[in-house]
N, C-alpha and C positions, 0 to 999 in steps of 0.2 A: 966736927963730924956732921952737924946739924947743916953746915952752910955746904960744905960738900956734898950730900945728900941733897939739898933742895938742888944744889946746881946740875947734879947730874939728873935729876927728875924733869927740870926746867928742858937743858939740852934735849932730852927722848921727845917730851911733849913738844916742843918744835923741830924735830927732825917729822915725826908724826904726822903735823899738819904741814908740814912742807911735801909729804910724800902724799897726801891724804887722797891729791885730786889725780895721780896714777894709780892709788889703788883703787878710785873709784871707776874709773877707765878702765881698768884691766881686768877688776874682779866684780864686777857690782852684776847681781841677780836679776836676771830675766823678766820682764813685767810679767805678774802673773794672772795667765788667761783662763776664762771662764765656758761655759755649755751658753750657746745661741742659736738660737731658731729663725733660720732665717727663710720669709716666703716671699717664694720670686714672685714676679707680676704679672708673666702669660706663659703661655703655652703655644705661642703663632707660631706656626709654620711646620711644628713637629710632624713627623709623619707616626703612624701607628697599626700594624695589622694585627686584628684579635686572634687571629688563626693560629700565628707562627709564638705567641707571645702564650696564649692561656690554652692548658692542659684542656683536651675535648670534652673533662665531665666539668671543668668549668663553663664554657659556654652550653653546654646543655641544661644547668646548671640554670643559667641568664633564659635560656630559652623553657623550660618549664614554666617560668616562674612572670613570662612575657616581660622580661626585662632586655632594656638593653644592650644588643652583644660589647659595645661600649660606650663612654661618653670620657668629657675631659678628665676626670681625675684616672684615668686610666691608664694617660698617654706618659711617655716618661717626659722630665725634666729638658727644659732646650740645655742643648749638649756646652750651646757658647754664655748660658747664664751661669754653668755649673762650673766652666772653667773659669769664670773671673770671681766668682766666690773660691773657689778652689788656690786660687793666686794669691787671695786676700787674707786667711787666715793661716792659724797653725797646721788645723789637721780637721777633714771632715770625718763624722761617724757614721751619715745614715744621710741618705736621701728618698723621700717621699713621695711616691705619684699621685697618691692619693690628696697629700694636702700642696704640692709643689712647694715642697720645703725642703732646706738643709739644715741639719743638724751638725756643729761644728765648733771646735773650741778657737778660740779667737784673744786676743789685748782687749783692752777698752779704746784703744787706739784704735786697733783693727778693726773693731765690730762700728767705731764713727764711720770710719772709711767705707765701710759697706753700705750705711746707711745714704751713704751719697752716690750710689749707684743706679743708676738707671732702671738696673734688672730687678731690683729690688724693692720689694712692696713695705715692708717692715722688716722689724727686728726688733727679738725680745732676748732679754736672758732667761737663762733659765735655772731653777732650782740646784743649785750646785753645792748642797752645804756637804762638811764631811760627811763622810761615809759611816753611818752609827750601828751601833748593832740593833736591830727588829726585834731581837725575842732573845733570850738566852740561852743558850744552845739546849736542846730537848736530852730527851733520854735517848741511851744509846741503842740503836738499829737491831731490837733483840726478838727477830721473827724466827717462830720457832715451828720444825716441819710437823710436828704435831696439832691437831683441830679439836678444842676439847668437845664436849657436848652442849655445852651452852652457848661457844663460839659457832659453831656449828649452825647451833636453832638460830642463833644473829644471821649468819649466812644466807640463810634462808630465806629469814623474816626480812628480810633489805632489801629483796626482790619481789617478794612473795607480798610483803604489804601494798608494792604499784599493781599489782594484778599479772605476777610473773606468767601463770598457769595460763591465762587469757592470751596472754603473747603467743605462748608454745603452742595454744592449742591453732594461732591461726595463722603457725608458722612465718611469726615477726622476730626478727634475731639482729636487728641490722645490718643485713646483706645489703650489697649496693650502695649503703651509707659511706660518706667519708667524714672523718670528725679528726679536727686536731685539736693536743693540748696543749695547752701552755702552762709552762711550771717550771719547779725550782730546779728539777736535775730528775735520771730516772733509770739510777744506781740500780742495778742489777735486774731489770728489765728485761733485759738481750737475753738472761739466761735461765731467768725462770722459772719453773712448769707452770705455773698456773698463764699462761702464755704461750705453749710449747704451740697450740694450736692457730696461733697467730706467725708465728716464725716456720709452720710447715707450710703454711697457706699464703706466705710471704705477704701477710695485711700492716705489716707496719713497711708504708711505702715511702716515707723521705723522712730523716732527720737534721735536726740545726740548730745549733746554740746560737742564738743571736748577740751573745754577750760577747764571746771570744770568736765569733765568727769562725767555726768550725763544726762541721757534721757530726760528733760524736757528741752525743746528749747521755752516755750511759755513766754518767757523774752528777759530782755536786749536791747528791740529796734525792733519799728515796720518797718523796714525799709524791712525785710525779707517776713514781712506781706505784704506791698508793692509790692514787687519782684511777691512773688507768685499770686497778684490778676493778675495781666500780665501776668500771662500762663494761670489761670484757674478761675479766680473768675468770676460770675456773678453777675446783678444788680439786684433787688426787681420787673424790669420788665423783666426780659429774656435777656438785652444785656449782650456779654461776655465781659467782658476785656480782654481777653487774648483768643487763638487758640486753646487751646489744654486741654479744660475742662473734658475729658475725661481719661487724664493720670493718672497714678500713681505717687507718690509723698514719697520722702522720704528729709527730712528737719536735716538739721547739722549748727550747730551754731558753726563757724571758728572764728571769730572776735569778738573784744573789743571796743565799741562803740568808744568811746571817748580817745582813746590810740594806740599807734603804738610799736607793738612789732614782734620781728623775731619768737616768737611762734608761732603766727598769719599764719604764711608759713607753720611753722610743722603741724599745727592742719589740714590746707587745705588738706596738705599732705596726713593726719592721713582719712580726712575723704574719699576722691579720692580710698584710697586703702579700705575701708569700700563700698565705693558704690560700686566698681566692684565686691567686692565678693557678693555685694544682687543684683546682677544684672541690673546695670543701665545702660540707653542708653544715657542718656544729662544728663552734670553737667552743671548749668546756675549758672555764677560765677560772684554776680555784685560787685564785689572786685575788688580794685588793688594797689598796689607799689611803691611808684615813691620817691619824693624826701628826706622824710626821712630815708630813705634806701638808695638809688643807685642815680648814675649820667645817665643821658641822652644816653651817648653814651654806656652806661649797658644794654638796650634795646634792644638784641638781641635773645632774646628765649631760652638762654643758662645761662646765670649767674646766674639766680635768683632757688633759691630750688624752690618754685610754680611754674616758666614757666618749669622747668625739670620735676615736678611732672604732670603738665599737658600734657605735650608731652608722660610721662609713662601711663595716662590715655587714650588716643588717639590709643597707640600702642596696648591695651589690647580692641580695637573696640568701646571706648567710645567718642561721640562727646562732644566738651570742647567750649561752648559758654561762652564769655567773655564781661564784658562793656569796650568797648575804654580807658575811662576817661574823667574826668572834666575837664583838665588844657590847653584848648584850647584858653583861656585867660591869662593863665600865662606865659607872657614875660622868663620867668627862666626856664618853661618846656615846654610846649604845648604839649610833643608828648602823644604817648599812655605808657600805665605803664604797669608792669608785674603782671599776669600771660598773658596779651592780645598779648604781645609781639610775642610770640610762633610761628610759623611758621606753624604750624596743631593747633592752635586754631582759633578757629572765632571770631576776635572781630568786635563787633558791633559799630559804631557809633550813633549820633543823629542827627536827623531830625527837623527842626520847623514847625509845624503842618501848620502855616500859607503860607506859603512860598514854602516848599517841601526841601529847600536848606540846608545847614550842618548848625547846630542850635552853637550860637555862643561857648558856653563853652567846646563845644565836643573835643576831643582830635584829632591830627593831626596825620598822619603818615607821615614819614614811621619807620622802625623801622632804629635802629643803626645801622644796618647792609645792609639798604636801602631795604628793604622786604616790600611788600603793605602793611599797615593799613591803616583802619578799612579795613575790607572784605568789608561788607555792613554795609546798613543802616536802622533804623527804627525810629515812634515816637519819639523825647527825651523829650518830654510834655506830661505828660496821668494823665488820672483819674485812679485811685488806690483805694480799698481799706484799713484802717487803722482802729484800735480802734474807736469807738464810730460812723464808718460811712464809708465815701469816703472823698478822697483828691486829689486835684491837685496839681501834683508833676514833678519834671523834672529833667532829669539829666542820662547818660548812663544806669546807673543802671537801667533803666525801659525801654530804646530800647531794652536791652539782653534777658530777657524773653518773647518781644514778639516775639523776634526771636528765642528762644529754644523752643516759642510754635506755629511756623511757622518750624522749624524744625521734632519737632515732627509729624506735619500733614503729613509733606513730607514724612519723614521714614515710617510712616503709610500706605501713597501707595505702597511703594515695600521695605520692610522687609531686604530683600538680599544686600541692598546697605551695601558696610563696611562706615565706619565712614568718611573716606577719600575722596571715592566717592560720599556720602551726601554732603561734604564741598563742593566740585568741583559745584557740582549741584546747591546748594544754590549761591554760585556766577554767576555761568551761567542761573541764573534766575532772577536775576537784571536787572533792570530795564535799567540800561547804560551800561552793558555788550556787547561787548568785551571794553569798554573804561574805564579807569578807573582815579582817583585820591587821593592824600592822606587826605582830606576831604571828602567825598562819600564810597569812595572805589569802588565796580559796581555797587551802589546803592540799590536801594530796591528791593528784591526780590519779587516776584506776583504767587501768589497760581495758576495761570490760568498754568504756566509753566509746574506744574506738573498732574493737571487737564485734560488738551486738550488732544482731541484723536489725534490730528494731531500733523505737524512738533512743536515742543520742541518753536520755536521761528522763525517764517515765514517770509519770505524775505520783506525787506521794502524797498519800492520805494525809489530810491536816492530823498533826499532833497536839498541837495547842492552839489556844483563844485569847488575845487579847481582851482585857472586859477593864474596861472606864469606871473605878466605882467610885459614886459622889460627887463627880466634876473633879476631883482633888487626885487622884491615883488611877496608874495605870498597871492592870497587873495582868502578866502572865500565866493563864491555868493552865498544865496539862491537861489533857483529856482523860475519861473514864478508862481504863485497861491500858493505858500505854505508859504509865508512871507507874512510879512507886512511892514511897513516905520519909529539916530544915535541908534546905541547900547550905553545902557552903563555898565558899565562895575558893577556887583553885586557884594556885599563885598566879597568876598573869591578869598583867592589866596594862594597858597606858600609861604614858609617863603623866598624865591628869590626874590620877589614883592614887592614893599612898600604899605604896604595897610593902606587906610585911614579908620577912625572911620567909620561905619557905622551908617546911621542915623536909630537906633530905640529908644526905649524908653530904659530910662537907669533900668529898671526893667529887660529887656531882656540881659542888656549888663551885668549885677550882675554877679560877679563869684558865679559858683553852687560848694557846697562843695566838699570836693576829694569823688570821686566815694566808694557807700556802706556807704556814710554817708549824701542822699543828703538830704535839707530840701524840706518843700512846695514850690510850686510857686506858683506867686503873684496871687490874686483871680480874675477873671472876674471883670467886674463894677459892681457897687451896682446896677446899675440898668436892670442886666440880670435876666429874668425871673428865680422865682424860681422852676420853675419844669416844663418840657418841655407839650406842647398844651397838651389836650385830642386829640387823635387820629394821632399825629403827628409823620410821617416816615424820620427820618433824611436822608440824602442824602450825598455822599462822593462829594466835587466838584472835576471837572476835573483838576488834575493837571497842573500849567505852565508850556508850553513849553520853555523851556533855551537853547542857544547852549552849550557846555561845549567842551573846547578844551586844549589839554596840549603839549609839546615836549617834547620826554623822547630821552636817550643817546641809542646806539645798544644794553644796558644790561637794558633796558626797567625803568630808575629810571629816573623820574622826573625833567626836568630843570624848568619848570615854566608848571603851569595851570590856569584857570579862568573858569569863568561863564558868560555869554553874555545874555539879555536882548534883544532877536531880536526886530528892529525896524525899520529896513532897510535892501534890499537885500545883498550891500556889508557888511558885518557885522566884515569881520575881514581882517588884512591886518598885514602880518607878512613879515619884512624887509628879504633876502633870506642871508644876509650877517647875520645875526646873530644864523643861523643854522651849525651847523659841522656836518662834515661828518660822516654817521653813526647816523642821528637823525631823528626821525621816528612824524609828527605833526598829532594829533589823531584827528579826531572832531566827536561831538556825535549831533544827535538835528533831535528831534523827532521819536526817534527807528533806524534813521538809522547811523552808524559809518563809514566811512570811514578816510582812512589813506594817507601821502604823507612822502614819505622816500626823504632826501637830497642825492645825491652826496656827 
């Protein structure tokens, strides 16, 4: 049996290999192709009219702004370099005017073959790993048509903290704005009411999924529905959620809920050059980047295709509002992610409604290349709109629209601002400006800046005294009637600081998911009224006063900051031997900043 056995083993195993090299011929698997970026070399001969090509509030757009009406990244793709890339690979996904690129999957065979092309300037691959999950799928979509009372006061206070009432009163609402978003999907949007006035007034003017390349975006994830109630949705009783209820709207579906892919960049891409030609003024981008992609120190405005795409957005007059990010709690990242990174994008940070102070999961700056992040700050708690209702929700992605619809109101008073000089202004309208740090950034902008007939931001009486005492120490005194009686020291610091846990509740300390995927936050107590008094006028409370002080180096970066708790006049005492020369100690507290440069 033994010898039969092996003989009949022996026979298969050379029948086998006698068959081996038809079944490698008949059956054998496809080489498998990869994502390549390929940029062509010119642009000669293309011909291009701006007229027939870009919507008329785009070029007015270029013309406010004396830009202009085109240059070469404008022009499309020569038609004969696209068809020999086109011959050469599997399949293209996307082609670029802006960068004269193809995006395309291709062999390793195929993508040599290109590289020996005439037409062709380079070629790279690109990021192709599997398709991983982002975040864990959140909690389920449980907006509910009822607004308690303290949901309510949120409502209010989201708007009410930029200087909603300064808007209304100089009839700034975002008329004439056009703003597109980019995000994950924007499930039940179309039918809303907190919206109904956008769908009577027909402001949501074009939609597009860039992913499946189809117009319908009302899927995939209300996270965009979210987004957008923060510029413009209304409540069932007149309050707004968001500044800018009056803009125009055009809605692009960039991202994959639950997945992290380098398309994800192209599509942003894809859509950025889409919204300039229909003429947009604000892309509110509550997306971002970070460690399944790039490392930390890649954070410079430059590496990433969406922070290059956005800085091409920028240059063509568009302002490029961005969320910070969530990983202000992650020991492995903290900072901000790309596309925020950018240097002409605005990202935004988040605020804790209770407090006023950098809300913990928000993301830090500065960038890699030591550049301020966030610019400013807003909300990072609001009530939203979602499917079946409203929700309380948190996380960057919902400070950035109420700052692209605090943006918009701005632009609305003066038209002629280019994109650049919006930014400037929106900085210079925070709230802690000229002081800054990489949690705040200059804080929160206030509608009253651009409102007042008067000076922009009118001199405040000194609050405090620097005073030198002994050669040895620098200390900070309040002044006589403007303080009160140790400081201590509030949880936020620099990553130079050792900082201790703060004491809140460990629902606030939760890490929020990566930005553009946040979930709800925790609900009020069960025992908050469920719908605010009859006749009841919410109220904004007056912000706490903080000192906020930091020492940057003579190129203005950061060696350490804090937040002070005044409770007594001397509040702050800084050793002078721990200054170098060339170090500038900022302090900010109650509108007015003053500075002490070292030796």
């Amino acid at each position: 049996m033994r010898i039969h056995f092996s003989f009949v083993r022996a026979f298969f195993l050379l029948l086998s290999l006698g068959l081996s090299g038809v079944c490698h011929v008949a059956y054998a698997a496809p080489p498998s192709t990869g994502r390549y970026w390929v940029v062509l070399r010119d642009k000669a001969g293309v011909r291009f009219n701006p007229a027939t090509y870009f919507a008329p509030q785009a070029l007015a757009r270029r013309q406010r702004q004396q830009l202009p009406l085109l240059d070469s990244t404008d022009f499309p793709v020569r038609p004969d370099y696209l068809r020999q890339v086109q011959a050469g690979v599997d399949s293209v996904a996307f082609v670029s005017r802006w960068f004269n690129a193809v995006s395309c999957r291709a062999t390793p065979a195929q993508a040599a073959a290109l590289r020996r092309l005439p037409c062709v300037r380079s070629i790279e691959r690109c990021p192709d790993a599997p398709m991983l999950p982002a975040a864990q799928p959140g909690a389920p979509e449980r907006g509910t048509p009822e607004v308690s009372a303290a949901d309510h006061q949120l409502a209010f206070s989201q708007t009410a903290s930029l200087g909603a009432a300064d808007f209304r009163r100089a009839k700034l609402d975002g008329r004439g704005l056009r703003i597109a978003i980019f995000d994950v999907g924007f499930s039940g949007a179309d039918q809303h009411a907190a919206f109904q006035h956008l769908r009577t007034g027909k402001r949501i003017l074009a939609t597009y999924d860039f992913l499946k390349k189809l117009p319908y975006v009302y899927a995939g994830g209300s996270h965009g529905t979210e987004v957008l109630s923060c510029i413009a949705g209304i409540l069932p009783d007149g309050t707004a959620l968001g500044l800018a209820p009056e803009a125009e709207f055009l809605l692009a579906r960039t991202e994959q809920l639950h997945r992290e892919q380098f398309a994800e960049e192209e599509a942003w891409l894809a859509a950025a050059e889409w919204a300039d030609r229909q003429g947009v003024d604000i892309i509110n981008s509550s997306l971002g980047y970070t460690s399944r992609r790039y490392f930390p120190e890649q954070m410079n405005g430059r590496n990433s295709l969406v922070a290059r795409a956005a800085a091409m957005a920028v240059r063509k007059g568009i302002l490029v509002v961005n969320a910070a990010g969530n990983d202000g709690l992650d020991p492995e990242w903290r900072t901000i992610g790309t596309p925020a990174d950018g240097d002409s994008v605005l990202a935004v940070g988040g605020l804790d409604p209770d407090n006023y102070l950098h809300i913990g999961f928000s993301s830090y700056g500065p960038t890699a290349d030591r550049r301020l992040k966030p610019n400013v700050t807003a909300y990072g708690t609001v009530l939203a709109a979602a499917p079946g209702g409203y929700v309380r929700t948190q996380g960057t992605s919902f400070a950035s629209p109420l700052m692209a619809g605090f943006a918009a109101c701005a632009w609305q008073q003066n038209r002629n601002l280019t994109a650049m000089q919006l930014f400037e202004k929106l900085q210079a309208s925070a709230n802690l400006y000229p002081y800054y740090d990489y949690a705040h950034g200059y804080g929160m902008p206030r509608a009253s800046w651009f409102t007042a007939d008067g000076p922009k931001k009118p001199p405040t009486a000194a609050t405090f005294d620097f005073v030198a005492q002994a050669d040895s120490m620098l200390a900070v005194i309040i002044r006589p009637g403007v303080g009160q009686v140790a400081a201590r020291a509030l949880p936020l610091y620099s990553d130079s600081v050792d900082v201790k846990a703060p004491s809140i509740s460990k629902d606030k300390l939760a890490a929020v998911p990566a930005v553009g995927r946040e979930e709800l936050a925790p609900p009020v107590s069960d025992g908050a009224e469920k719908s605010p008094p009859a006749g009841a006028t919410p109220a904004l409370p007056d912000p706490p006063s903080y000192l906020y002080w930091h020492v940057s180096d003579r190129r203005g970066v950061l060696r350490t900051y804090e937040v002070l708790d005044v409770k007594q006049r001397a509040v702050l005492q800084i050793p002078l031997r721990n200054l170098h020369a060339g170090d500038t100690v900022q302090v900010h507290y109650r509108g007015f900043t003053s500075t002490y440069s070292a030796q």
